[in-house]
C-alpha positions as MATLAB code, in Angstrom:
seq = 'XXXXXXXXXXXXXXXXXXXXXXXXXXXXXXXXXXXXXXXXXXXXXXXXXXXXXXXXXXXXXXXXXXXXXXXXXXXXXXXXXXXXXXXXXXXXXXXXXXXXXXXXXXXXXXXXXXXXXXXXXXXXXXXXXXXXXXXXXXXXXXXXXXXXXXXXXXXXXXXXXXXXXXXXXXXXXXXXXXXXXXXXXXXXXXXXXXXXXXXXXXXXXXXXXXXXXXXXXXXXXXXXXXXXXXXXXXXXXXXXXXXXXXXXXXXXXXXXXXXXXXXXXXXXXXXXXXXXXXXXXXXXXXXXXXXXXXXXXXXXXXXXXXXXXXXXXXXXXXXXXXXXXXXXXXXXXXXXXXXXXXXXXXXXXXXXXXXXXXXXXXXXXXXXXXXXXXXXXXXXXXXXXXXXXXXXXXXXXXXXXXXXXXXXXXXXXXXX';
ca = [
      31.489   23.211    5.344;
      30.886   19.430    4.557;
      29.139   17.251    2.437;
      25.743   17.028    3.765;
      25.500   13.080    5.037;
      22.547   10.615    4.425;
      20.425   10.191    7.773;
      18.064    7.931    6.930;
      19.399    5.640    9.276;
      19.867    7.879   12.445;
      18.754    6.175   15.323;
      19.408    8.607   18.188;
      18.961   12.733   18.417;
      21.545   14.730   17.094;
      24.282   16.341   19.428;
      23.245   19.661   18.880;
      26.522   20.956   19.794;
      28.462   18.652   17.531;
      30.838   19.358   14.348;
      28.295   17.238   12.413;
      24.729   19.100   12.940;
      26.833   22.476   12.975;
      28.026   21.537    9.357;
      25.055   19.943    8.476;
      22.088   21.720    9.877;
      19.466   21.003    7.073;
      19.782   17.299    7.482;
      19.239   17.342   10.625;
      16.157   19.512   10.816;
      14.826   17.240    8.178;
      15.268   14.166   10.530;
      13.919   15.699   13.526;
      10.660   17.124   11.606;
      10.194   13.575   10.287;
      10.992   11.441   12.825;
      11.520   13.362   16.497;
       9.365   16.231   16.931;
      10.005   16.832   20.356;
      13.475   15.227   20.357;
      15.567   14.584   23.804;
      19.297   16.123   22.462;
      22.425   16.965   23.991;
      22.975   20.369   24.291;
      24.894   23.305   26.270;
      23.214   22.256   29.558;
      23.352   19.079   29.168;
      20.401   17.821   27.975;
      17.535   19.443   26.487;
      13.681   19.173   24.492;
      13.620   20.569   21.319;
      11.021   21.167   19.097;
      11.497   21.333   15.139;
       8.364   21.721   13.591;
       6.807   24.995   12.707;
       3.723   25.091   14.629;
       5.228   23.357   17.379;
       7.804   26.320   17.746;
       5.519   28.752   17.601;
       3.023   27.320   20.243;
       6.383   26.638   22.396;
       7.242   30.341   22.285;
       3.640   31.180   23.215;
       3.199   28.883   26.054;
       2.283   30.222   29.406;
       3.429   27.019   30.793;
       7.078   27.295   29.560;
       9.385   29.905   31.657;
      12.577   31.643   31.306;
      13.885   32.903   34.398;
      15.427   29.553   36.083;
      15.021   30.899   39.739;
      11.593   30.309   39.550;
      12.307   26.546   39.180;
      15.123   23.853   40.053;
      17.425   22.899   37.357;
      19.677   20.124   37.017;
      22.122   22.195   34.410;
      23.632   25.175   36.494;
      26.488   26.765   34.558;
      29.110   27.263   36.895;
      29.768   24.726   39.976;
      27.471   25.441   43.330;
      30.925   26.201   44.945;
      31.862   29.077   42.531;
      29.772   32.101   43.253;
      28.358   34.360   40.283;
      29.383   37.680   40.081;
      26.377   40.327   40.438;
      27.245   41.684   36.899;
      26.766   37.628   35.623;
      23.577   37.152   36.968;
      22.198   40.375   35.384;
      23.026   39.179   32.157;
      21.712   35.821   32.582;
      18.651   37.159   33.751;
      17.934   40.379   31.642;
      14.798   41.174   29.590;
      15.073   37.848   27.413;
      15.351   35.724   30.293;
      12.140   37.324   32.110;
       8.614   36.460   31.977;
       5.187   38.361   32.588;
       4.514   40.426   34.162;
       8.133   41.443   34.952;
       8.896   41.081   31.221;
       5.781   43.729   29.953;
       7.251   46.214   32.339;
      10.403   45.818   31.163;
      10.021   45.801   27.376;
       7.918   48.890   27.691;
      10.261   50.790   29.563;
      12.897   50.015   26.601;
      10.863   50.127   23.753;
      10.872   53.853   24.742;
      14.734   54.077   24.539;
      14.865   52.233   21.734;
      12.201   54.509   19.639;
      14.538   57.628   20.874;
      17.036   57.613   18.287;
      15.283   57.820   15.194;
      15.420   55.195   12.812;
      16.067   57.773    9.871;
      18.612   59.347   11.455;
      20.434   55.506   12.117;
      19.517   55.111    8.253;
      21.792   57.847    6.993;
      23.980   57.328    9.498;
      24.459   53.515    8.498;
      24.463   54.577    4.541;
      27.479   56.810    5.124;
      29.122   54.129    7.507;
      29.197   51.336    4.712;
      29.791   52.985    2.059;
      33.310   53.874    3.847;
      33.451   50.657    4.927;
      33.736   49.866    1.545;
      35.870   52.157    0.633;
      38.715   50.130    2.403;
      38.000   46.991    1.864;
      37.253   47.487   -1.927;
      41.147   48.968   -1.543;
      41.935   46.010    0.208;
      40.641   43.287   -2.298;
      42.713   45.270   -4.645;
      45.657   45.411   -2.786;
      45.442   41.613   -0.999;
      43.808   39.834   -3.781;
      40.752   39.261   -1.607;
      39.194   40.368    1.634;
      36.768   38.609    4.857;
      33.841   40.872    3.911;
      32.704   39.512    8.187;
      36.170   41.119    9.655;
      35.920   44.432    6.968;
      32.574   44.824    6.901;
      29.633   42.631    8.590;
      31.053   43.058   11.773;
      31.943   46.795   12.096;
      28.527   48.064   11.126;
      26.853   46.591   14.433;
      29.528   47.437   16.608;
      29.431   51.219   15.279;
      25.469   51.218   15.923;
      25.621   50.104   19.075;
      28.494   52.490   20.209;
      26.058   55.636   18.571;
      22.402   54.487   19.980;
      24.065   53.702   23.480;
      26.147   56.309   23.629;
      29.910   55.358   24.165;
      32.540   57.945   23.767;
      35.531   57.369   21.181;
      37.815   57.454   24.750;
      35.205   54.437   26.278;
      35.385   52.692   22.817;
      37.956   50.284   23.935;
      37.131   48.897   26.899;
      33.582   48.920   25.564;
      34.922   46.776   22.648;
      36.235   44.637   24.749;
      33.368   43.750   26.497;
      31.178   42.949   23.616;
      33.970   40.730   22.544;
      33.656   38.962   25.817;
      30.339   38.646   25.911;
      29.440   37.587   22.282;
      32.876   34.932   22.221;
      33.128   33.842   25.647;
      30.132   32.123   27.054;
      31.326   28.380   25.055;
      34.154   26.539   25.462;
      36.781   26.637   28.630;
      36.774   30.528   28.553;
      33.784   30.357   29.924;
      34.668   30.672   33.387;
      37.172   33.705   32.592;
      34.460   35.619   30.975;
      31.790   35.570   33.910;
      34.403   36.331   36.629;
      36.428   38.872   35.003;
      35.397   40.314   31.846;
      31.548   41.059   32.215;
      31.996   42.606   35.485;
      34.984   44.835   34.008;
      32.582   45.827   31.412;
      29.164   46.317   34.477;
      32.044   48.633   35.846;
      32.411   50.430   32.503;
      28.569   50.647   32.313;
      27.966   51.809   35.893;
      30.622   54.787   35.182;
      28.800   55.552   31.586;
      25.238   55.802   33.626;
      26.760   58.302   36.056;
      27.920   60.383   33.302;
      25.019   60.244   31.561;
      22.800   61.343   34.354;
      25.254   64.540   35.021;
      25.316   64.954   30.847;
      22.214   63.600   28.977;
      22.681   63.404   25.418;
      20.352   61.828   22.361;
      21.273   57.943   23.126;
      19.757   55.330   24.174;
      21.452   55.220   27.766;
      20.183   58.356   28.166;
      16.576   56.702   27.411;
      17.177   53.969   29.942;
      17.915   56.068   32.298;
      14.856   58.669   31.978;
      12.274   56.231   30.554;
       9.339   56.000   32.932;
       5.822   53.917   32.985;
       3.146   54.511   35.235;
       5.544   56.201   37.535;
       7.691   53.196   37.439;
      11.716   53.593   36.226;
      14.737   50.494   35.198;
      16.786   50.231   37.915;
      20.445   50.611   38.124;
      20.767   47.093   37.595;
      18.003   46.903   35.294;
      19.686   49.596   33.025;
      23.411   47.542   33.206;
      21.541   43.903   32.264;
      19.920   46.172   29.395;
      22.935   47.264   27.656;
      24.114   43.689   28.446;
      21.133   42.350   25.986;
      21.455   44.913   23.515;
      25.199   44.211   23.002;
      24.530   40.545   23.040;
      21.629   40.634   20.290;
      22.364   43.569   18.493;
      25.362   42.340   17.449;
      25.033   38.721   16.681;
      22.308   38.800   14.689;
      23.156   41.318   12.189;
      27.068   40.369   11.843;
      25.453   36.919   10.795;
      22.350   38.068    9.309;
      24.768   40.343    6.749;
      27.310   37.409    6.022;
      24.968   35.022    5.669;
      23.412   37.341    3.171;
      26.127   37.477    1.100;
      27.396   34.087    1.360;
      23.588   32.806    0.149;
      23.064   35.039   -2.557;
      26.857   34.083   -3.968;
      25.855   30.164   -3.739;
      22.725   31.091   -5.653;
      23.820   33.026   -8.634;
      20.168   32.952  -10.389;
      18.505   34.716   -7.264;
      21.595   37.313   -7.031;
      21.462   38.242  -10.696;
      17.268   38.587  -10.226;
      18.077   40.738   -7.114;
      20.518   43.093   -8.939;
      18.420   43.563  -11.960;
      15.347   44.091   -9.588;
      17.091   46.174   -6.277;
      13.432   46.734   -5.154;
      13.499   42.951   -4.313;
      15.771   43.603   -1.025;
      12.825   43.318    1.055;
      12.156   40.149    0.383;
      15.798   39.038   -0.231;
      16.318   39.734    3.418;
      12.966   37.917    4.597;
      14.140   34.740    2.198;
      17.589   34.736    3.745;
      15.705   34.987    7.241;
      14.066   31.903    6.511;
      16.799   30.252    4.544;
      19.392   30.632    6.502;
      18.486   31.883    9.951;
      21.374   33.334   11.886;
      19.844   31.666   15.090;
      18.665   28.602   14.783;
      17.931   27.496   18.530;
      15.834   30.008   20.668;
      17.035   31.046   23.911;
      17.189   28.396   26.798;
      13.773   28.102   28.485;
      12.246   25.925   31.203;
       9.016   23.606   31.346;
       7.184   25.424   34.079;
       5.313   22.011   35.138;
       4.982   18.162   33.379;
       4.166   18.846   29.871;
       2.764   16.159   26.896;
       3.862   16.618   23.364;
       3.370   14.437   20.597;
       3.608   11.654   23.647;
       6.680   12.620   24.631;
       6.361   13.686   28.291;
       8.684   16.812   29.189;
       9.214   16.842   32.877;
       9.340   20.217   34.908;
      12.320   22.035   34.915;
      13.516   20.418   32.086;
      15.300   22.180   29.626;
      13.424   22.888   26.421;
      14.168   24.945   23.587;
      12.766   25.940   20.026;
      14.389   25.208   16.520;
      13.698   27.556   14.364;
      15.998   26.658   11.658;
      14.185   23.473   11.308;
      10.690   25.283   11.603;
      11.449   27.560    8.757;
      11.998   24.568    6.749;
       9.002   23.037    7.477;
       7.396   21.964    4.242;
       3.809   21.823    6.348;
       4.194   25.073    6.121;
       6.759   27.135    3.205;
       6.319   25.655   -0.096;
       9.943   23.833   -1.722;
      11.323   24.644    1.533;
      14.952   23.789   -0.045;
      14.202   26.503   -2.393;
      16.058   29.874   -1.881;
      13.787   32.025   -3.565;
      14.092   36.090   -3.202;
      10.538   36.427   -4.288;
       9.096   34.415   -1.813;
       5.376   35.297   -1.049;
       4.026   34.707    2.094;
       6.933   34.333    3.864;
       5.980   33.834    7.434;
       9.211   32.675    8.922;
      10.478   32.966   12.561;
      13.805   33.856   12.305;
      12.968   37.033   15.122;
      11.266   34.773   17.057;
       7.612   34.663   17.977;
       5.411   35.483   21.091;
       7.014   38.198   23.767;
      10.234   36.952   23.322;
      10.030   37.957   19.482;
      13.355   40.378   19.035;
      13.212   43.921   20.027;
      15.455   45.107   17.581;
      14.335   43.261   14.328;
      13.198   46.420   12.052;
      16.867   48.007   13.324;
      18.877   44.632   12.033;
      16.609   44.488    8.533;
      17.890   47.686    8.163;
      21.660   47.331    8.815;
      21.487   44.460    6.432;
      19.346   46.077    3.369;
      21.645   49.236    3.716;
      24.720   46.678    3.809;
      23.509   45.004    0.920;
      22.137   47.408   -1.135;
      25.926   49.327   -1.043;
      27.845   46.507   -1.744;
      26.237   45.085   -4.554;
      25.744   48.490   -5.879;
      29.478   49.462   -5.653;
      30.778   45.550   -6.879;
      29.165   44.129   -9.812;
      31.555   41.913  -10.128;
      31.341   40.363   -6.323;
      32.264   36.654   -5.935;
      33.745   33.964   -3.627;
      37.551   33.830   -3.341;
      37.202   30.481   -1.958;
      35.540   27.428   -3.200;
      32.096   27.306   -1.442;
      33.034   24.039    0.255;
      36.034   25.799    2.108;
      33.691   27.842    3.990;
      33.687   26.885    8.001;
      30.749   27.414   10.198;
      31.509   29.144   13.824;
      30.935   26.559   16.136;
      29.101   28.840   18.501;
      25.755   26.220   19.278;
      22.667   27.712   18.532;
      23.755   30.189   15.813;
      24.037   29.679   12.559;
      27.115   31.630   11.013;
      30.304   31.855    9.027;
      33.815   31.804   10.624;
      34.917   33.854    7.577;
      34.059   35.134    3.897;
      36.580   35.492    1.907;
      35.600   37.364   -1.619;
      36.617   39.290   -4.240;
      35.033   43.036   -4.246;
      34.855   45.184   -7.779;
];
């Protein structure tokens, strides 16, 4: 992490994939509240529109005029060159639930939010409790042992992973390949792997899936591919494909935004002693710890890619159709229009009506599942380490340069 820079005299929009508004993201939301709104930035795709300020995101996220499936309109940005065909198994994750729109995408979340409701969030509760706790075990024996331990590799990232292998279903003997996928598909859509990833690992992993669903149908168990499968609406069931580009999303989300949602927990609290000590001597406060960090520190801070459905005005900027557009919602929940000392990480924060699910129909499926991974995770390590701290210098911390998310490379601490 870097020293925050002065950018009082920035002239231009930020590179939103740049070293510089990775390492200094609150900055640069400041800037664009103040003085670009709706500010024309490089991104991914190119180039795209990005809102910043709070009420602007949420309209943007709400707007009948702004799409997400990119068939519908012509795009200047594809991913891949026109002379490099996409794998079947590709396009069903680029268009899957998140990158649908009515009524396709009512139908859709229905049809899951039945699955998703099957495995009971009680049972996931106890389930999680026991999971962390021997989590813990080893990495507390670790710290002891090493001197330290990356509380992401030992114990942020393993808790989604497990989840996702219980509510979908995956046997211990599919557990590899299955890991392998979700490593492909959470590290391998930047940079020059991209290529590899959508021609060879995502439709190794559609294979995997394809197999699972033909198992399940012979077997059905309590699991949320088993939901997928027999979930039905008005006489209408997910498809095959519909089923794959499913697991596809869960994977995706599920795992992202709780790896980052718990190490960015823990990272925030340890920069801000006077909120962790309030937190510990009041454990009823995890509630609202989580919703602060949400705001604070969201682990995605640039919505999903969407497209202006037709010419669109804001704040005089004219956004031309097809145009890339997309909302930040780290800046948003920053937005001193609308959170008081926005700067402020403050565990008691009340109201707290930050985005950092998202808003409108896109707003995240499994939100109440990741609060609860990361009060669980929490609430067990500070429990079992009073004496928790950094084993680096807070400035030696390195954000993943992943755009869009906002997360740690590492965490190295010190457990007892």
């Amino acid at each position: 992490m870097t020293t925050p820079q002065t950018f009082t005299n920035l002239k231009t929009p930020p590179d939103l994939t740049s070293e510089s508004f990775n390492n200094n993201k609150h900055e640069y939301y400041k800037w664009l509240r103040t003085e670009a709104p709706v500010a024309h930035c490089d991104y991914v795709t190119g180039k795209a529109y990005v809102v910043s300020r709070y009420e602007d995101c949420v309209a943007l996220l709400k707007d009948s005029r702004v799409v997400r499936d990119n068939r519908k309109i012509d795009t200047s940005s594809p991913l891949l060159p026109s002379f490099i065909p996409l794998p079947k198994s590709t396009e069903l994750i680029l268009h899957s639930m998140i990158g649908s729109d009515e009524p396709d995408h009512k139908r859709l979340r229905s049809l899951v939010h039945q699955a998703f409701t099957r495995k009971s969030m009680s049972e996931l509760s106890d389930r999680i409790d026991k999971l962390t706790n021997n989590l813990l075990d080893e990495a507390e024996a670790k710290s002891k042992a090493e001197g330290s331990v990356d509380l992401k590799e030992a114990y942020a990232l393993p808790i989604p992973v497990t989840v996702i292998q219980e509510m979908v279903g995956v046997s211990d003997a599919d557990m590899p390949k299955f890991y392998e996928g979700i490593e492909a598909i959470v590290k391998g859509f930047s940079g020059v792997r991209i290529i590899l990833t959508m021609l060879w690992d995502v439709p190794r992993l559609s294979h995997l899936l394809r197999d699972m669903i033909d198992r399940k149908r012979e077997n059905p168990g309590n699991d949320m591919l088993t939901g997928l499968i027999q979930a039905e609406e008005e006489g209408q069931k997910l498809s095959e494909d519909e089923i794959v580009s499913m697991v596809f999303l869960i994977i995706a989300a599920g795992y992202q935004t709780t790896v980052h949602l718990i190490t960015n927990s823990v990272a925030t609290l340890l920069q801000h002693p006077d909120q962790l000590a309030k937190l510990r001597a009041n454990p009823d406060l995890i509630e609202s710890a989580v919703e602060e960090i949400l705001r604070f520190t969201s682990p995605v801070c640039l919505t999903e890619l969407a497209y202006a459905g037709e010419d669109m005005v804001l704040h005089d900027v004219s956004i031309p159709k097809g145009s890339v557009v997309t909302a930040c919602i780290g800046a948003a929940n920053q937005d001193p229009a609308v959170f008081k000392n926005p700067e402020v990480f403050d565990i008691e924060r009340s109201p707290n009506k930050h985005i950092g699910f998202g808003s409108g129909i896109h707003a995240c499926l499994g939100a109440p599942l990741a609060r609860m991974e990361a009060k669980i995770a929490l609430t067990n390590l500070l429990k079992r380490n009073p004496n928790l701290r950094l084993a680096v210098d807070p400035s030696e911390l390195k954000f993943e340069p992943t755009p869009g998310l906002n997360s740690y490379q590492r965490l190295p601490v010190v457990l007892g």
